[in-house]
N, C-alpha and C positions, 0 to 999 in steps of 0.2 A: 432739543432734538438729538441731543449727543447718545444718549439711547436707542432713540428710533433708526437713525445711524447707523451704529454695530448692531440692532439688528439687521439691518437687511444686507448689511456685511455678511454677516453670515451665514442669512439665508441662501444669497446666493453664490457662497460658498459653497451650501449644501447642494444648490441646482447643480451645480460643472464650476470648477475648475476654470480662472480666468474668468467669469462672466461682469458684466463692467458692471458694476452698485448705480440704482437711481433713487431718488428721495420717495419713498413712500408715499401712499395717498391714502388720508382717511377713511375708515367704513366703520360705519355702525347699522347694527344687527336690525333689522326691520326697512332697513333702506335695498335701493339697488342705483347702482353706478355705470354709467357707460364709457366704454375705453374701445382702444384698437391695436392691435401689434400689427408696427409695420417695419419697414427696415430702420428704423432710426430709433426701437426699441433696442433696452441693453440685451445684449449680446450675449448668449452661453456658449462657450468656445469648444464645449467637450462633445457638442452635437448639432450645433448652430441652430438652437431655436432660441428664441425669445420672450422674454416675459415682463411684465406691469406688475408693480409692487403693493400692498397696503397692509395699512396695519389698521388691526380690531381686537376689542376691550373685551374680554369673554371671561364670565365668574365661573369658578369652581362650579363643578358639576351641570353647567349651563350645558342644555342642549342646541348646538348651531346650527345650520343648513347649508352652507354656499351652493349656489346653482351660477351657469354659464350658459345663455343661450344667444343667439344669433348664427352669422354664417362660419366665422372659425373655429377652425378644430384645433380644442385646449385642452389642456390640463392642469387643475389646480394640485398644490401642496403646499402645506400649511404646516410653520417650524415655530416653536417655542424656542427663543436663541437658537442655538447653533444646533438643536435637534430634532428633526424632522418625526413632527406629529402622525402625519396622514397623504393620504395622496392618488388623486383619485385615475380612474385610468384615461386616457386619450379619445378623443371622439367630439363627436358634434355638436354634443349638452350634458358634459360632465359635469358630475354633481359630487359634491364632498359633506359628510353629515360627520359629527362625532358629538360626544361629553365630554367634554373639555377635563381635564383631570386636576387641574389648578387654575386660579384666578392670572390673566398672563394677558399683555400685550402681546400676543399671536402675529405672525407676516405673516400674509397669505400671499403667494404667487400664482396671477394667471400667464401659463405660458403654453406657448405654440406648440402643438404636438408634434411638430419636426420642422427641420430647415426651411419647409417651404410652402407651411402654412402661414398663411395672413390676413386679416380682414377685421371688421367691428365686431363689439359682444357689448350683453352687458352681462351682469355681476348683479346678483340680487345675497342679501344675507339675512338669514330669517332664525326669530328664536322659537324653539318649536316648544309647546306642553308637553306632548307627549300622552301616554296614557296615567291616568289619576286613581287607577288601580280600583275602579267602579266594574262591576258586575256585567258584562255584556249580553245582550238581549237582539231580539230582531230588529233591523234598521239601524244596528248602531254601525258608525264607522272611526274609525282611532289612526290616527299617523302618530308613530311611536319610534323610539332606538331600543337595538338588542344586542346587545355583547353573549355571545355563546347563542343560549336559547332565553323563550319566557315563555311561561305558563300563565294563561289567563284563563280566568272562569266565565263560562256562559252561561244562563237561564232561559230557560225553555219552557215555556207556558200555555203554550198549544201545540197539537201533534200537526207536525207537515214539514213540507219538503227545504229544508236548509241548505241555500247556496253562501257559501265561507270564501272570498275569495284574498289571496294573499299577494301583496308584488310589493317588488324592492326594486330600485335602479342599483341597489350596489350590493347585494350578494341573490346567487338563487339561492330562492326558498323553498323548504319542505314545512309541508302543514299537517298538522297532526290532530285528530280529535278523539278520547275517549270517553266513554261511563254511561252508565247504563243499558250496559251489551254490544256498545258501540264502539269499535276500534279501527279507524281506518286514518290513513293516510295517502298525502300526495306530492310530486316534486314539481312536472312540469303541468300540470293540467289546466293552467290558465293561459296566461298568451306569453310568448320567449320561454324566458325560465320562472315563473309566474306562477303560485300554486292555488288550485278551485278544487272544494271538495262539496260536493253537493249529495246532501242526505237524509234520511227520514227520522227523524227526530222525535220520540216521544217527551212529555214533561217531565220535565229534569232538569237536574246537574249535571257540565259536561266539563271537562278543557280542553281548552284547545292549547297546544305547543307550534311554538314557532320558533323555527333554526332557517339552520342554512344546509347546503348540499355537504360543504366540506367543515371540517371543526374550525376553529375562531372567529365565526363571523359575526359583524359589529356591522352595523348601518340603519339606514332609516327603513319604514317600511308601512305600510299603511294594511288595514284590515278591515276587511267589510261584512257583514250579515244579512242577510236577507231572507223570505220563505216565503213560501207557495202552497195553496191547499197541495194534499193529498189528490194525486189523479184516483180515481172512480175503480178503474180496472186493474188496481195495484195486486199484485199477489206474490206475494214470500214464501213458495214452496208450496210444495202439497202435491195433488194430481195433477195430473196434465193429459189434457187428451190430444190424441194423434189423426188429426183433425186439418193441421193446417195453419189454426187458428192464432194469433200473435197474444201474450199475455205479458204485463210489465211489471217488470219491477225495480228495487231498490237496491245494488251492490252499497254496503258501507261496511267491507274489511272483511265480510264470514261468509264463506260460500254458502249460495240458495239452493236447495235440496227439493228436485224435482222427482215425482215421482211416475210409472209406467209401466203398462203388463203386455207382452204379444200371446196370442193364443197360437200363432204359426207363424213361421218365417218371412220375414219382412223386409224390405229394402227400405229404412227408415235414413231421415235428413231433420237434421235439427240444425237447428240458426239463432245466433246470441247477436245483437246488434244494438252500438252504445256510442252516444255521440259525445260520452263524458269518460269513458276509460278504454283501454286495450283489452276485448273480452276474451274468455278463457273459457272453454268446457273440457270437462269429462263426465264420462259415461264408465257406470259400474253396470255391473250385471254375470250372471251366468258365468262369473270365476276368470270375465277378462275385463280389462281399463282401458281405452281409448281418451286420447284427448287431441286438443284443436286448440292452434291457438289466432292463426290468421289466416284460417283457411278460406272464411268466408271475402266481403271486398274492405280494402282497408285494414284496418285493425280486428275486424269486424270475425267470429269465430264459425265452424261450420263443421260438422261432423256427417258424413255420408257411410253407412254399413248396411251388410246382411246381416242383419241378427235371427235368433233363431229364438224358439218361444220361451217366454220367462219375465220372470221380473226386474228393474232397470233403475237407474237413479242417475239422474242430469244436475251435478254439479257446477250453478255457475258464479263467474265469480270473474276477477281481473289478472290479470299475465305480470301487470309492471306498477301496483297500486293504483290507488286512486277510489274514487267513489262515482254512485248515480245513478241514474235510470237508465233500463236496456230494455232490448225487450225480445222475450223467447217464443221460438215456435219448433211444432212438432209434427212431423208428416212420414207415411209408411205408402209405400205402395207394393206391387205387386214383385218378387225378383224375377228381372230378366237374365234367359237362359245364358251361363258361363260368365255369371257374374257372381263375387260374394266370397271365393274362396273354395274351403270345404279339405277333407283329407288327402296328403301329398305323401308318396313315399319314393323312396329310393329307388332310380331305375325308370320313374316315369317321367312323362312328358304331356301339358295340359296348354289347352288352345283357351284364352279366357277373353272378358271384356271388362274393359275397365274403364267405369261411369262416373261423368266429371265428379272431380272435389272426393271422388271416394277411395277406399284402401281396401283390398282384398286381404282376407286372414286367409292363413293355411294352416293346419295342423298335420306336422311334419313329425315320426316315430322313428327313432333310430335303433334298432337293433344289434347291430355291430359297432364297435368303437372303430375310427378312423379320420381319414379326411373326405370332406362332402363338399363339392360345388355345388352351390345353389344358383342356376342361370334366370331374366329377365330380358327380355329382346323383345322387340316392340318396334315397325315401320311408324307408328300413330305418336309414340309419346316418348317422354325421358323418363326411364324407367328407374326407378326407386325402391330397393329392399332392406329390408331389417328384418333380421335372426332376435327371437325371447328366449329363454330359457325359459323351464315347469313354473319358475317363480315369477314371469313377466319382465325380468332384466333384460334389457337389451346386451347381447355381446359380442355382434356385429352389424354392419351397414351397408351399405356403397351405394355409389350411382352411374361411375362409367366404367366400373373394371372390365367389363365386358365386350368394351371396344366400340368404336361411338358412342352412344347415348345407352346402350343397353347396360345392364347391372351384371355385377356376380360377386357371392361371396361365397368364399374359400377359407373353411374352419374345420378343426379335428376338433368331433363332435364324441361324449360318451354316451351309452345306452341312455335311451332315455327319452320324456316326451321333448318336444320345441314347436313356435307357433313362428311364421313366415309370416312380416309382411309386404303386398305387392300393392304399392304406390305410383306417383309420377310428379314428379317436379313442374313438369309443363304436358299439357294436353292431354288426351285420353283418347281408347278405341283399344282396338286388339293388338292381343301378347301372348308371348309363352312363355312359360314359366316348365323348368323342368329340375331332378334332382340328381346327381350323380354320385356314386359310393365306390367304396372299396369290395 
């Protein structure tokens, strides 16, 4: 035992400074053990917690587990001699996973995550397979370790909807799928930091990549596959009519390319709504771009304009990654009067209304070079502007330079076109909006 000994001399050298040494207790790997820290456990002097000792037999490149569960809150770390392996962090059922890098009589320390925790646990130590670098398909599921990242291959034998879901207790995960025109990814889209990419799959070759948020991350992690037919009313771009009507589809990484034509001026509302990512539109058309990113409720997008007649394309897609089903709609109605926008010049002053969730465009002409206030005053709302330049660049903003809630911006503008626009932060109803020049 004159080994087992110095180690745990020096392990709990390595816990703090001063901590009083106690005799080890065996564990081997497939078992689990029940203990307690209470005051009559040894003692770490450099933060007053304490910890239960053992020592276990791990071969080179063995993959091990330790898990802790019950009511204290612990933390393991686990020393090769005098040098600390691993070490997992503090909490309720901290869990410690690695590959052992050498064949080694390891101490593992379970101890108190501060001075004045205490109570039972037990201690389980498990040897894991790992993945056996087999070909994954639907229904499989793999608990596996990943130093950095790993690439695994997937097969795909029928076209339908692919739920991937990823979690780790000890690093977050981002999940990654490519090939055959499929490239998405995702961080948090499962539960905590947990990653779900769910997507439409045709037969194929894919991989999937698996990391972590930050570079070196090493830990367990388990992965799951699943699918689902194809729903009925799927559709991947095309036309869209402005009807109302809701049609669904599939985000996985390449914006859906909608398409739409006005014959007159229309106060149109489009809605993207996704219970699997952050949705994202924009709208091309007639030489201007609008986007939305959580206009609608939630994450959820929404886009409210006057547009005037022409042709349009509704780009949808996600804000912050991720994959899955959403589902879009499109509706037009009639413009009500001093709504929408329309041409603003120097010197005037315009009495407007401004309709939830929407954004009036102005198209503003400068003919003199100078400085211009642009003002927004509104009893109804918190008023919100943004200056474009001919190219669409934003080059100015604001939202209370105007004094309460009301906007103004103030720019030395050259000859030239620029498009105004008049927003709200919160609420809507009437404004004015006027411009002033040199």
């Amino acid at each position: 035992m004159k080994q087992g000994f110095q180690l745990v001399l020096a392990a709990m050298a390595a816990i703090g400074h001063g901590a009083v040494a106690a005799e080890p207790a065996p564990l081997q790997p497939g078992t689990e053990v029940r203990g307690e820290i209470t005051s009559s456990a040894p003692l770490n002097h450099s933060d007053g917690s304490r910890s239960e000792l053992y020592v276990v037999e791990i071969g080179e490149r063995e993959l091990v587990s330790f898990d802790v569960s019950g009511p204290l809150r612990a933390q393991l770390t686990l020393f090769d001699g005098e040098e600390l392996v691993a070490r997992s962090g503090p909490g309720e059922s901290p869990s410690l996973a690695l590959r052992a890098p050498r064949s080694a009589v390891y101490t593992l320390a379970v101890s108190s995550a501060d001075a004045t925790s205490f109570g039972p646990y037990t201690l389980s130590a498990q040897v894991v397979d790992g993945w056996d670098g087999s070909v994954l398909r639907s229904g499989t599921a793999i608990l596996d370790w990943v130093d950095g990242s790993r690439d695994l291959p997937l097969q795909v034998d029928r076209r339908g909807m692919y739920t991937i879901d990823l979690r780790s207790d000890q690093f977050d995960t981002v999940l990654r799928i490519s090939g055959n025109g499929v490239d998405a990814r995702d961080d948090d889209g499962g539960d905590g930091t947990d990653s779900r990419l769910s997507v439409l799959l045709e037969p194929g070759s894919y991989t999937l990549n698996v990391a972590g948020w930050s570079g070196g991350t090493q830990g367990l992690y388990r992965l799951a596959v699943a699918s689902r037919p194809v729903p009925d009313n799927l559709v991947q771009g095309g036309p869209l009519r402005a009807d109302g009507a809701e049609v669904q589809g599939a985000y996985q990484g390449t914006p859906l390319r909608y398409r739409f034509e006005l014959s007159r001026q229309r106060l149109v509302t489009i809605d993207m709504r996704s219970q699997h990512f952050d949705s994202l539109l924009v709208l091309h058309g007639n030489g201007a771009e609008h986007r939305d990113d959580d206009g609608g409720d939630g994450l959820d997008a929404r886009l409210v304009r006057v547009l005037e007649p022409g042709a349009y394309t509704i780009e949808a897609s996600a804000a912050m990654g991720g994959s899955g089903l959403f589902t879009l709609s499109l509706s037009s109605a009639e413009v009500p009067a001093g709504t929408g926008g329309g041409a603003l010049a120097a010197g005037e002053a315009r009495d407007a209304l401004l309709l939830p969730d929407a954004t009036d465009r102005y198209a503003l002409t400068v003919e003199t070079a100078g400085e211009y206030v642009i003002d927004m005053a509104s009893g109804d709302l918190d008023s919100w502007l943004e200056l474009f330049d001919a190219q669409g660049t934003s080059i100015a903003s604001d939202d209370d330079s105007g004094g309460g809630l009301n906007a103004r911006i103030r720019a030395h503008l050259a000859p030239g076109s620029y498009s105004v626009d008049a927003s709200a932060l919160g609420g809507d109803g009437r404004y004015r909006i006027s411009v002033s020049g040199p």
